[in-house]
C-alpha positions as CSV (number, residue, x, y, z in Angstrom):
1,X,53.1,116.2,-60.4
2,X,52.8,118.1,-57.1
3,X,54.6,116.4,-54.2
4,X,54.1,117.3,-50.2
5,X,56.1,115.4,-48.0
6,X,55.9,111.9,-49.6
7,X,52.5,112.6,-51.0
8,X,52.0,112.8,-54.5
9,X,49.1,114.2,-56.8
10,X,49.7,113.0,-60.4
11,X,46.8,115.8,-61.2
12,X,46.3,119.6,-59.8
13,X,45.3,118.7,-56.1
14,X,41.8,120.3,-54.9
15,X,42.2,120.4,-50.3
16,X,39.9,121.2,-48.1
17,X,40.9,123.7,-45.5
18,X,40.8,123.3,-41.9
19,X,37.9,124.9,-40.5
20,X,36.8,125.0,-36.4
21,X,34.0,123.6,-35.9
22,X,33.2,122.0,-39.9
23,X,36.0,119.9,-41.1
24,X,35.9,117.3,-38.1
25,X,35.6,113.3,-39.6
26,X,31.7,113.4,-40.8
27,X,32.1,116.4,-43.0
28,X,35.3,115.5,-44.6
29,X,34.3,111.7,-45.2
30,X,32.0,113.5,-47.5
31,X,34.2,115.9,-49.4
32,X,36.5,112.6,-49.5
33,X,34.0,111.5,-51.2
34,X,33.5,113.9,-53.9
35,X,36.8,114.1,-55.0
36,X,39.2,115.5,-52.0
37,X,42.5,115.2,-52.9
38,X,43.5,116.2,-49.1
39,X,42.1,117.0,-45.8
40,X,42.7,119.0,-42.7
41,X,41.5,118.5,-39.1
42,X,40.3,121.3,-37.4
43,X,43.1,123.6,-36.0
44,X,44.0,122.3,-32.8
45,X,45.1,124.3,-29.0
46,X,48.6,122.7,-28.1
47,X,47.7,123.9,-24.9
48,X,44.4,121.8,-25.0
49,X,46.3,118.6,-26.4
50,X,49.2,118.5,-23.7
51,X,46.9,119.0,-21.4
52,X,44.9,116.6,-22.9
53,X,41.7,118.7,-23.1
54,X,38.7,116.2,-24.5
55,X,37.9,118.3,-27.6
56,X,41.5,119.3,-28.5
57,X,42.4,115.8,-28.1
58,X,39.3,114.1,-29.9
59,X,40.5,116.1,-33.2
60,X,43.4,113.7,-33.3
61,X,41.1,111.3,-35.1
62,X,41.4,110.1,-38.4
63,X,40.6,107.5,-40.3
64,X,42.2,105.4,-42.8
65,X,39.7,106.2,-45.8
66,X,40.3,110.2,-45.3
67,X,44.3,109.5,-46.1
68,X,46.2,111.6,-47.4
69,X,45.8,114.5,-44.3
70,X,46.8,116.7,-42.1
71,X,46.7,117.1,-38.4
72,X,47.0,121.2,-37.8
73,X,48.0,123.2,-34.4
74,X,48.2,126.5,-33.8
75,X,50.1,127.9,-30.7
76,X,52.5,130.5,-29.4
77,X,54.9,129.4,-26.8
78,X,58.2,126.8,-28.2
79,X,57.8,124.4,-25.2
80,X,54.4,123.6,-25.8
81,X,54.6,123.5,-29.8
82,X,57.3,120.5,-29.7
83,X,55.4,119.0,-27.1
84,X,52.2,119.3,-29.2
85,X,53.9,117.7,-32.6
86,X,55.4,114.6,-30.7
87,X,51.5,113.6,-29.9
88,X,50.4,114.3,-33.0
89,X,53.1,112.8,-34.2
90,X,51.8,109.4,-32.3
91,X,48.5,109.9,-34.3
92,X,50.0,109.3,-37.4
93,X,48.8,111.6,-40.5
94,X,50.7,112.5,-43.4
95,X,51.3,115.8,-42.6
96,X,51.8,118.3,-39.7
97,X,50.3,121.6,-40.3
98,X,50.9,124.9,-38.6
99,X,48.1,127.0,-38.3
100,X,50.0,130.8,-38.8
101,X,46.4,132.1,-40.1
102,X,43.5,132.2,-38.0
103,X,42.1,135.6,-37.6
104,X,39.6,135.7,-34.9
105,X,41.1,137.4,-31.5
106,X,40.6,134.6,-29.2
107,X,43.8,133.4,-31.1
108,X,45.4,136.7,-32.1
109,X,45.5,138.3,-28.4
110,X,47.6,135.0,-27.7
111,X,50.0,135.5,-30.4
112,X,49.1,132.5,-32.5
113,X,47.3,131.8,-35.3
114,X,47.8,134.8,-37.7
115,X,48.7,136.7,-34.4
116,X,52.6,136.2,-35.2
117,X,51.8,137.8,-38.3
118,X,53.5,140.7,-36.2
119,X,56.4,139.1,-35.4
120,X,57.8,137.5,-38.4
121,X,61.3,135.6,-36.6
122,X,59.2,134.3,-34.1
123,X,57.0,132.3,-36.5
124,X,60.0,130.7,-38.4
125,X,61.7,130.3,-35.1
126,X,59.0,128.3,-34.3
127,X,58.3,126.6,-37.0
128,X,62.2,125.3,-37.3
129,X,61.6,124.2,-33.9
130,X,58.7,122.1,-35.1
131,X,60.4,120.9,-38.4
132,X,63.2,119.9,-35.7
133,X,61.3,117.9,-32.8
134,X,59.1,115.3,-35.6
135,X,59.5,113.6,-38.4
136,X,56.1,114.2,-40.1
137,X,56.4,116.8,-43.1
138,X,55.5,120.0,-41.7
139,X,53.2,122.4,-43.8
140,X,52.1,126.0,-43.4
141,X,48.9,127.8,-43.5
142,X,49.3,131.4,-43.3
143,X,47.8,134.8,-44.6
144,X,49.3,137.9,-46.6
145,X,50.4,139.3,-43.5
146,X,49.1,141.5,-40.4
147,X,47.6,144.3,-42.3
148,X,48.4,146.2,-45.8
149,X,51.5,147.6,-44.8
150,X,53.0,144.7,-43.5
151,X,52.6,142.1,-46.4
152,X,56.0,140.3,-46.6
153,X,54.6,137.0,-48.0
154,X,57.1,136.6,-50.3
155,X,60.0,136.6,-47.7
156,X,58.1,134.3,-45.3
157,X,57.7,131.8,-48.1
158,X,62.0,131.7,-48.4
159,X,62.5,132.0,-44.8
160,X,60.0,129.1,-43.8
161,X,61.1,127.2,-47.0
162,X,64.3,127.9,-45.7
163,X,63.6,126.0,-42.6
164,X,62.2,123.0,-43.8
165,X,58.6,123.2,-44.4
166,X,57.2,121.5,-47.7
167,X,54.2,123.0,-48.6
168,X,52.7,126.6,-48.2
169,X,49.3,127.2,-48.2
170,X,48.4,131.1,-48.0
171,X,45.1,133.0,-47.7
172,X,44.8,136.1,-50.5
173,X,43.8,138.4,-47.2
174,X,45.4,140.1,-44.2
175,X,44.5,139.4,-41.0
176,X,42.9,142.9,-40.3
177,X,40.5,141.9,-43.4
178,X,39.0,138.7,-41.6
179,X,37.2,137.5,-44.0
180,X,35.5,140.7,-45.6
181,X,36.8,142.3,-48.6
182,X,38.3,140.3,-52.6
183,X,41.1,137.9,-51.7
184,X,44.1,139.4,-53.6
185,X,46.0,136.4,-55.1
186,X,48.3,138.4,-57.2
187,X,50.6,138.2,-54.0
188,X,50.0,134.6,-53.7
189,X,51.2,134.6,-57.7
190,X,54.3,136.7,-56.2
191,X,55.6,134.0,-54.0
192,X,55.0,131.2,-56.7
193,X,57.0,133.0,-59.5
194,X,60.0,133.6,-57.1
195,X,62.6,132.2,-58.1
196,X,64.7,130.9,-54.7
197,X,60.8,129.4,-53.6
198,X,60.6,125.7,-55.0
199,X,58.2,124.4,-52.6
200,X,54.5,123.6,-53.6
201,X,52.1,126.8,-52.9
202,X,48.4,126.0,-52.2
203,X,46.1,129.1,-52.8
204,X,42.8,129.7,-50.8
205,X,40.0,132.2,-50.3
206,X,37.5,133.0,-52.8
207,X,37.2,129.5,-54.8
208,X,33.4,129.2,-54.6
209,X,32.9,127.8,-58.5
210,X,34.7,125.6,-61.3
211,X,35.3,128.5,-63.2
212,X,36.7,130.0,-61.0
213,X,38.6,127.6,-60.1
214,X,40.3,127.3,-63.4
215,X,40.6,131.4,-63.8
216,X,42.6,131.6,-60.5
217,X,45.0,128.3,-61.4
218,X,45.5,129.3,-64.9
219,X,46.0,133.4,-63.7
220,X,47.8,132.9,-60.9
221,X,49.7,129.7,-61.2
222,X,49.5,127.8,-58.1
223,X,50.8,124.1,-57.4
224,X,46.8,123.1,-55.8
225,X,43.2,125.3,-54.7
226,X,42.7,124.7,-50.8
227,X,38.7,124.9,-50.6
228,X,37.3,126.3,-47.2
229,X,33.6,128.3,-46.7
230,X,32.5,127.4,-50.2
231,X,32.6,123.6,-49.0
232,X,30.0,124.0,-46.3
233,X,27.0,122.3,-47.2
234,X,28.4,121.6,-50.6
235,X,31.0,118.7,-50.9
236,X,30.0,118.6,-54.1
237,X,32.3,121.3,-55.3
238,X,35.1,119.4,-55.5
239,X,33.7,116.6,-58.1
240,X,32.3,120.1,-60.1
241,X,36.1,121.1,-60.3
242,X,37.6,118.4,-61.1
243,X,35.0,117.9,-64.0
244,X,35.2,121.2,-65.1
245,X,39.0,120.8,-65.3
246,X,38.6,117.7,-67.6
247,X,36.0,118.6,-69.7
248,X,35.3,122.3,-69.2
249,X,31.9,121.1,-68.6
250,X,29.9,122.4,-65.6
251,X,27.8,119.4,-64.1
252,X,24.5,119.9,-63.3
253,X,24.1,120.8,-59.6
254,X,23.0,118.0,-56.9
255,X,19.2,116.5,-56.2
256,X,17.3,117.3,-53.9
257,X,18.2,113.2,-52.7
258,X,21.7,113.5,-53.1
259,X,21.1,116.9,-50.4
260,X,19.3,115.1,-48.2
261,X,21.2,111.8,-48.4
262,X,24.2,114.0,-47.5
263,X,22.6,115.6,-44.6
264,X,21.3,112.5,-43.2
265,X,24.8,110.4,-43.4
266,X,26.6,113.9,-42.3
267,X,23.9,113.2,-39.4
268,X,24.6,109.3,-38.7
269,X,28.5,110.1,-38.3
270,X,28.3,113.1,-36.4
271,X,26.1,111.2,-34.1
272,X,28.5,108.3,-33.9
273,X,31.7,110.6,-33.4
274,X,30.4,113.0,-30.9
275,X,27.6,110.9,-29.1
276,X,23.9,111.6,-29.8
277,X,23.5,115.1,-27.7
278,X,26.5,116.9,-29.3
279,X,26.6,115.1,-32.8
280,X,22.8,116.8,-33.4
281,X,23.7,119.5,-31.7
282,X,27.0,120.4,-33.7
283,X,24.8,119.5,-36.7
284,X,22.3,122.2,-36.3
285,X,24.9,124.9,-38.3
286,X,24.8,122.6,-41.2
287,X,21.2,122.4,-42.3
288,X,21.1,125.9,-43.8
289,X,23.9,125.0,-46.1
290,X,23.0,122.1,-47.7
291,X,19.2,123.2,-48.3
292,X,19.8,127.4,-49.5
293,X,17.5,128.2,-52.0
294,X,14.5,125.8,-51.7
295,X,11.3,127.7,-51.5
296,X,9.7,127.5,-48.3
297,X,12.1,126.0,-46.3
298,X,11.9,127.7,-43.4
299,X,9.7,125.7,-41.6
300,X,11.3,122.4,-42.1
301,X,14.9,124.1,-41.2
302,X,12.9,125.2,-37.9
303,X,12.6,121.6,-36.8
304,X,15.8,120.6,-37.8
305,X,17.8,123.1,-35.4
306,X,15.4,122.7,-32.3
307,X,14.5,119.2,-32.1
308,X,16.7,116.6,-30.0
309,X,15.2,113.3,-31.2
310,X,17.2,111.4,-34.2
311,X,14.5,109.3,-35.6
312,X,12.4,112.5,-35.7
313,X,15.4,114.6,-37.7
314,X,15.6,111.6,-39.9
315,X,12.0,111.9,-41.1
316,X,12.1,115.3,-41.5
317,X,14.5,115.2,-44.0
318,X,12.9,112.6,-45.7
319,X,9.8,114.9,-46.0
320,X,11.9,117.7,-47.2
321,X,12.8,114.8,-49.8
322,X,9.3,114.0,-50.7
323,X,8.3,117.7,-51.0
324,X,10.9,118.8,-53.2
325,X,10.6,115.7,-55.6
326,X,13.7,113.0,-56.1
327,X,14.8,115.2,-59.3
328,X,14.2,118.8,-58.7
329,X,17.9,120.4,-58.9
330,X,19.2,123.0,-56.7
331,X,19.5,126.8,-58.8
């Protein structure tokens, strides 16, 4: 049994990771539905939320049918991190997640996301301060560390540990890699077999296949897989997993109906979250995804991320339904 907070998986947990701009309530009602064990929002500005920016704030949702999950921030300055985890504490999830990973330099320059990387007493300093001010189970998301020469994953594990956190999720990369480059999980595997760490650590980057999967848990012997890029357009991967770990069975891959009934629900909700302008215009990134590798594609996908009217989307991808046949699977 792996435990976070007062969560418990009886099994080995599969999450999804918190990703800008993807893992908002219409794609993760999906991977809910394919077997997530646990969710993240999208990382959140405390800045935006205690100023109570619109976007930062509307990432607050969640929905009672998504449960277990996790609300996660990312931030520099003390002040405006406590302030941040009181409201999300008012929005209730299961978990409070600190974002000490993001790579991109919109987020670095400020000293937050994997940004603090570089100063490793500041990011347990602030995340005691966190564990302090709530009472929501506080988790971390981080990376190896700033570059090569300054992985120390090991030592941030005991030190945040050490502070109160209950779960450590952490990226086989450094932030100078982004996102190029072979995750390197035998560090990952370094922190799990120390022996002062006792608290559950998630593994992420690289998982794109149930055989996979079931290499890196076996090899590298980590308490649950956190599952981010390799979910886009493919909530399916989850239910794969899960029956490859009970059977060792790979199923076969989704219809052609199953793709398109995903796209057009992922469609209705991100229509009804974000209003009818924004919900098919935030949708436009997801088209590609969910329909890689149909012949002749192109100019279907052309319609789908330029046109503005619903009803016309919706009967587009019921063409792209009829075209490819009910049964034809997916290579």
């Amino acid at each position: 049994m792996v435990k976070i907070g007062n969560i418990s998986f009886e099994e080995f947990p599969l999450l999804l990771a918190p990703m800008e701009d993807v893992s908002d309530p219409p794609f993760r009602a999906l991977c809910k539905k394919e077997g997530c064990d646990m969710m993240y929002t999208e990382f959140i500005s405390v800045e935006g939320l205690i100023r109570d920016a619109t976007k930062s704030v509307q990432k607050l949702d969640i929905y009672d049918e998504e449960r277990p999950i996790g609300i996660q921030i990312f931030g520099a300055q003390l002040d405006s991190m406590r302030r941040a985890a009181e409201i999300v504490e008012e929005a209730n999830p299961e978990v409070l997640d600190i974002n000490f990973g993001c790579p991109v330099k919109k987020v670095v320059c400020k000293m937050a996301g994997a940004g603090i990387l570089q100063d490793i007493p500041k990011m347990v300093a602030l995340t005691e301060a966190i564990v302090k001010s709530t009472n929501l189970p506080v988790t971390v998301k981080t990376r190896l560390g700033w570059d090569d020469h300054t992985i120390k994953i090991s030592e941030v594990a005991e030190r945040l540990q050490d502070v109160g956190i209950k779960a450590l999720a952490i990226h086989g990369r450094t932030r100078k890699q982004m996102y190029k480059g072979e995750a390197d999980w035998s560090y990952i595997r370094d922190v799990k077999e120390n022996p002062r760490v006792h608290i559950p650590i998630i593994g992420n980057g690289d998982i794109d296949s149930p055989e996979k999967a079931m290499s890196y848990r076996k090899k590298y012997g980590v308490d649950g897989i956190m599952i981010g890029r390799a979910s886009i357009g493919n909530p399916w991967i989850f239910r794969e997993i899960k029956h490859y770990f009970k059977t060792g069975e790979i199923l076969s891959p989704p219809t052609t109906s199953e793709k398109v009934n995903a796209a057009k629900t992922h469609l209705r909700h991100s229509i009804e979250w974000k209003g009818e302008k924004l919900g098919i215009l935030e949708m436009r990134r997801h088209y590609s995804n969910y329909f890689r590798g149909l012949p002749e594609i192109k100019k279907f996908r052309s319609i789908l991320v330029t046109e503005h009217d619903p009803e016309i989307l919706y009967a587009v991808l019921d063409e792209i339904e009829e075209r490819y046949a009910p049964n034809l699977l997916f290579a």
